[in-house]
Backbone as a ProteinNet text record, in pm:
[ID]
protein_1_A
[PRIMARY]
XXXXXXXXXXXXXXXXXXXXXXXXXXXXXXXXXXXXXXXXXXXXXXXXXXXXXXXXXXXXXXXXXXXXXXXXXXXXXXXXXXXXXXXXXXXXXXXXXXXXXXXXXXXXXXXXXXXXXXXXXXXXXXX
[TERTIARY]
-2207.5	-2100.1	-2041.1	-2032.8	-1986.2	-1790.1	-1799.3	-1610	-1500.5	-1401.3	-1363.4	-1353.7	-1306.7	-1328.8	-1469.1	-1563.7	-1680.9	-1720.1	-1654.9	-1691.4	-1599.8	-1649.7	-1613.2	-1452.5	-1350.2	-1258.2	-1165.2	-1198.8	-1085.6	-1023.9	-860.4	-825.8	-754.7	-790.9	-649.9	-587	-424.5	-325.5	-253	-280.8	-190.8	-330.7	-327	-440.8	-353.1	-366.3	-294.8	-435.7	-437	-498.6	-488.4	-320.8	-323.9	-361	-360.8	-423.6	-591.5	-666	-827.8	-868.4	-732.7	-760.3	-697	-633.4	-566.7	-660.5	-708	-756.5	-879.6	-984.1	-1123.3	-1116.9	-1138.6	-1118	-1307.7	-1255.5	-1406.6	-1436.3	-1333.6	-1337.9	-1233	-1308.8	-1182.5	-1188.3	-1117.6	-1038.4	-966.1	-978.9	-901.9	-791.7	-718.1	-595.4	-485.2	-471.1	-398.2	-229.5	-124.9	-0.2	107.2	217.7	301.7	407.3	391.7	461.5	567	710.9	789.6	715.8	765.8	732.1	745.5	842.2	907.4	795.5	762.2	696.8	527.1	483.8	372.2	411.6	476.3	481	512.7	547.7	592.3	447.7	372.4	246.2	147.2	139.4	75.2	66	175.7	238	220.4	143.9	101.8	231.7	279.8	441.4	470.6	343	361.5	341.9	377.5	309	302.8	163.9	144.9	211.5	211.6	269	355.9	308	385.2	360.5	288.2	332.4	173.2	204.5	119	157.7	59.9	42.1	83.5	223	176	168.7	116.2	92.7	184.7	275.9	389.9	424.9	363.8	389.7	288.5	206.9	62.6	62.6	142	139.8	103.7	48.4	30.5	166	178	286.4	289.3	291.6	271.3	446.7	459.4	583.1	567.3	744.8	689	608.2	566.5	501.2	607.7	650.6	719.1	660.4	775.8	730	858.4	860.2	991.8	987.9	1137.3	1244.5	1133.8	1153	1108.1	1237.6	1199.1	1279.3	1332.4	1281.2	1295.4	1380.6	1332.7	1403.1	1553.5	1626.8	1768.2	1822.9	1896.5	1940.3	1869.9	1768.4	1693.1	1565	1584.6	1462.9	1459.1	1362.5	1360.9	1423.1	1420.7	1424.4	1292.9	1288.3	1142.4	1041.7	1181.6	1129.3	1107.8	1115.1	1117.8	982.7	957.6	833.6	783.2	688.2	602.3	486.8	453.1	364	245.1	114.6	-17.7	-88.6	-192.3	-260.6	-379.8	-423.2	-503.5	-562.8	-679.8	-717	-686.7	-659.8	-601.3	-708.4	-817.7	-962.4	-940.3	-926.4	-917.5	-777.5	-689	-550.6	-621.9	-645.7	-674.9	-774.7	-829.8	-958.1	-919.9	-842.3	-738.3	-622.4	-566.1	-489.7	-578.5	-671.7	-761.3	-785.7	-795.7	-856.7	-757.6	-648.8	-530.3	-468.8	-473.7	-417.8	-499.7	-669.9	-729.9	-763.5	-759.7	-860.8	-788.4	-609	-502.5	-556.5	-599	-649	-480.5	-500.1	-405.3	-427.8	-362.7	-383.9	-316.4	-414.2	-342.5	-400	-268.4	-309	-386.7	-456.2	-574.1	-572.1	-568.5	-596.1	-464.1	-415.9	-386.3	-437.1	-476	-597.1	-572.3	-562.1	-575.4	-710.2	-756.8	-872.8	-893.7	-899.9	-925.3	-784.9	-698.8	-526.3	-453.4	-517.4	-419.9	-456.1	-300.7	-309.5	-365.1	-407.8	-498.7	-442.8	-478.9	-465.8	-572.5	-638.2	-712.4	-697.7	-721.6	-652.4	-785.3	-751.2	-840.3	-829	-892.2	-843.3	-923.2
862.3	944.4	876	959.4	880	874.9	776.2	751.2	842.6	867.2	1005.1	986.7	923.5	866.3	909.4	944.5	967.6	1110.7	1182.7	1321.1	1390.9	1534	1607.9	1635.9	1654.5	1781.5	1665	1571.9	1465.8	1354.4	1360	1270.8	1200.8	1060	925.2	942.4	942.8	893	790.5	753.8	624.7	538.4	406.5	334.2	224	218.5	79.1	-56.2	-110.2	-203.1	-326.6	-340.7	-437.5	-373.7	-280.4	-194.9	-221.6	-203.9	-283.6	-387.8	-480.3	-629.2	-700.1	-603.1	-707.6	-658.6	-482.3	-461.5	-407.1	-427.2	-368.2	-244.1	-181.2	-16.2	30.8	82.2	82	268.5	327.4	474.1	522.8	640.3	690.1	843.3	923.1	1071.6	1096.2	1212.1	1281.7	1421	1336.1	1450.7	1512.3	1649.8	1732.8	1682.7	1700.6	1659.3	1803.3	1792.1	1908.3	1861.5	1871.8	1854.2	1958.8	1946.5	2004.8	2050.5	2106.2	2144.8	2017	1974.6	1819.3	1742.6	1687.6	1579.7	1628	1760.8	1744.3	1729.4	1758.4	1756.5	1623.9	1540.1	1414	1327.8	1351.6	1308.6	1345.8	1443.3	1496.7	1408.5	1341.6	1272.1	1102.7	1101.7	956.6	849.9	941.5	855.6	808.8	792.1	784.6	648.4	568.7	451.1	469.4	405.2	388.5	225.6	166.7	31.6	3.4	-76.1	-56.1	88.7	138.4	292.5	234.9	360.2	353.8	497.7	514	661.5	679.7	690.3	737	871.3	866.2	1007.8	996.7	1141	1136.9	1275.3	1292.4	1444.4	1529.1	1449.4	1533.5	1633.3	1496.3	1539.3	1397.9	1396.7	1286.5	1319.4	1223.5	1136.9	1009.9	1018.1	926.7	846.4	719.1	664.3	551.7	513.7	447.9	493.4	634.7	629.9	716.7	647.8	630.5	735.1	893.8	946.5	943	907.8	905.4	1058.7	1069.4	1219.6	1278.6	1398	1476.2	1497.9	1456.1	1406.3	1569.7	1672.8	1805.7	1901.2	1864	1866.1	1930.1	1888.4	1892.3	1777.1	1876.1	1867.4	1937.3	2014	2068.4	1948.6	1805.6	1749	1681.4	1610.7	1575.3	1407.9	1362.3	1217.9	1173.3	1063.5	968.3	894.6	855.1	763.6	876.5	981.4	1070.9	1039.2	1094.5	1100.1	1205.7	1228.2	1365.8	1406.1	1498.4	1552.7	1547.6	1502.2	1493.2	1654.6	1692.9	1795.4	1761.2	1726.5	1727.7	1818.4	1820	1928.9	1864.7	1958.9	1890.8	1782.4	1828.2	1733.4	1590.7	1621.1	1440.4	1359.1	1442.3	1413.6	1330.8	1412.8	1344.1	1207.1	1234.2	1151.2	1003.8	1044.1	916	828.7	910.8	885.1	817.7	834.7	799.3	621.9	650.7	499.8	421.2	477.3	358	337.6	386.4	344.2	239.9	297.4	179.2	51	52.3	-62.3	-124.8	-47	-97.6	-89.9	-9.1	6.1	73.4	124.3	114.8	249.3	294.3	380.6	368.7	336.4	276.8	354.4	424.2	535	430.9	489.8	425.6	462.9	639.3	656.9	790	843.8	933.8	993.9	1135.1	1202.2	1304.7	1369.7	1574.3	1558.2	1674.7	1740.2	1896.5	1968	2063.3	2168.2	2071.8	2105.1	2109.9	2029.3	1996.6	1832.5	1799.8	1667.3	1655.3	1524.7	1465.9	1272	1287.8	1139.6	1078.6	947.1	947.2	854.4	837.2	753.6	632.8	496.2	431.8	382.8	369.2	327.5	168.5
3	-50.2	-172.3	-287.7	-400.3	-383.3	-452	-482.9	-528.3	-523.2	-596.4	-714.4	-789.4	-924	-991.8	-948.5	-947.8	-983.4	-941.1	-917.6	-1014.9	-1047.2	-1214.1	-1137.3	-1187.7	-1106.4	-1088.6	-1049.4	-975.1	-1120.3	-1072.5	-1151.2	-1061	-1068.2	-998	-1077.2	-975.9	-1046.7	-974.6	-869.5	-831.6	-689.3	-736.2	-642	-549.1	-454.1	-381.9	-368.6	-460.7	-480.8	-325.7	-345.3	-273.8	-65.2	-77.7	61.3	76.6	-54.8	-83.4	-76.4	-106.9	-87.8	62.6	92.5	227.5	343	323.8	494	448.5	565.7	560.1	621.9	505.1	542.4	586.6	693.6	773.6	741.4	733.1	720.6	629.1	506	436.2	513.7	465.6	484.1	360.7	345.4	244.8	337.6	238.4	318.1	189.1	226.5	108.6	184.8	82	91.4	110.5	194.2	146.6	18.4	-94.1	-195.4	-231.3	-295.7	-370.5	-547.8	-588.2	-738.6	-814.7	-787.2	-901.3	-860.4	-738	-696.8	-773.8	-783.7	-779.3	-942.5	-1064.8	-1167	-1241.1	-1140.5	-1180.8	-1149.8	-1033.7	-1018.2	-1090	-1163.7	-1284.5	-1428.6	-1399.1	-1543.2	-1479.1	-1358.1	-1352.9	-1276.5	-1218.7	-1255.5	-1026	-1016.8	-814.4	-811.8	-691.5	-679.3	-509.5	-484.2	-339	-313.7	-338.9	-300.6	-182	-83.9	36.4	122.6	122.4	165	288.8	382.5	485.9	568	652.1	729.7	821.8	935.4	1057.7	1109.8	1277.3	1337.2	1423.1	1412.9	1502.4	1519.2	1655.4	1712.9	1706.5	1709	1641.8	1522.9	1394.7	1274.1	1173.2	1055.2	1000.4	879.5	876.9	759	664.1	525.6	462.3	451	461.9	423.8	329.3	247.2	180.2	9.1	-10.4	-101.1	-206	-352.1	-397	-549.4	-561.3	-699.9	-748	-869.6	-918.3	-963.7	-987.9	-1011.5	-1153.2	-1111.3	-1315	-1326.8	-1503.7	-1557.1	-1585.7	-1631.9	-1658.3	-1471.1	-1380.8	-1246.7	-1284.5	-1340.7	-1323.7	-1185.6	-1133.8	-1013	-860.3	-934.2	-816.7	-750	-798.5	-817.1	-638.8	-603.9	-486.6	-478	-323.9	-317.6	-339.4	-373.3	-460.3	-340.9	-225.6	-125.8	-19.1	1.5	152.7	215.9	340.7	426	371.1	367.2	326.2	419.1	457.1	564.9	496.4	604.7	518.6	602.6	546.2	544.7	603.3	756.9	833.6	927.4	951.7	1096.1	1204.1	1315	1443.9	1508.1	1524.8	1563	1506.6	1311.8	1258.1	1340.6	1331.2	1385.1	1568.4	1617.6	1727.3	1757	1671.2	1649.9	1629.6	1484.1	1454.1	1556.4	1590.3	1723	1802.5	1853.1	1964.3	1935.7	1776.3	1730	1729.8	1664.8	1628.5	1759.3	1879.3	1991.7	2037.1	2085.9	2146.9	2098.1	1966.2	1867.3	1774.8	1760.2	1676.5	1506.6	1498.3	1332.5	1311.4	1137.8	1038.1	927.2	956.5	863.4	669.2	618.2	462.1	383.3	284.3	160.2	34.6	-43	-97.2	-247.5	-236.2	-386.4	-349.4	-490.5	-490.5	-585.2	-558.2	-687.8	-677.1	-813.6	-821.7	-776	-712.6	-697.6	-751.5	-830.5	-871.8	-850.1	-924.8	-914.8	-800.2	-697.8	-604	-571.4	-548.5	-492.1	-368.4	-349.2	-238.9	-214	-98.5	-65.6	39.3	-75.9	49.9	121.7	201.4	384.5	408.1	428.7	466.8	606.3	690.9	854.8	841.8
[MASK]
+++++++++++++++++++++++++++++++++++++++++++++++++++++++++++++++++++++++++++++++++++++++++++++++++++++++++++++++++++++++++++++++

């Protein structure tokens, strides 16, 4: 399977480097985000950082925390918080699947890349 970086359609805009160098990511996933208007327009403009940020599953829902878009600047006052939790976009099967692992075997769920894919954001998940 090639890298996303790799493929026509996809643009990175934010990498957690130090998530590549600290853990051996044995499995990726791609997962779509529930975004506000500001957040996805501010991620458009390059402006996210994964740093520190990580995944959990809670309630049999995935969640990214930790992952940091600053305000658009055009926003006004309608704009969002930068630091909130944001819901990830999984099927119930991966959801369980994942669960299954990070309970018995204590794996980690760590965000990796953040990338448009053919005008929607994506995140992809390393375990």
């Amino acid at each position: 399977m090639s890298r996303s970086e790799d493929r026509p359609g996809i643009q990175v805009k934010a990498t957690n480097r130090k998530g590549l160098r600290d853990y051996f990511v044995e499995e990726r996933l791609e997962a779509g985000l529930v975004l506000t208007g500001s957040e996805i327009k501010s991620i458009r403009e390059g402006r996210a950082s994964l740093v520190d940020s990580y995944a959990t599953i809670e309630g049999g829902e995935a969640f990214v925390h930790g992952m940091n878009i600053p305000p658009y600047a055009q926003a006004g006052h309608f704009g969002h918080e930068p630091d909130r939790v944001r819901k990830l976009l999984l099927h119930k099967d991966q959801i369980k699947r994942l669960v299954g692992k990070i309970a018995e075997r204590g794996y980690t769920l760590v965000p990796l890349r953040l990338y448009l894919k053919d005008g929607k954001a994506k995140l992809e998940l390393g375990l």
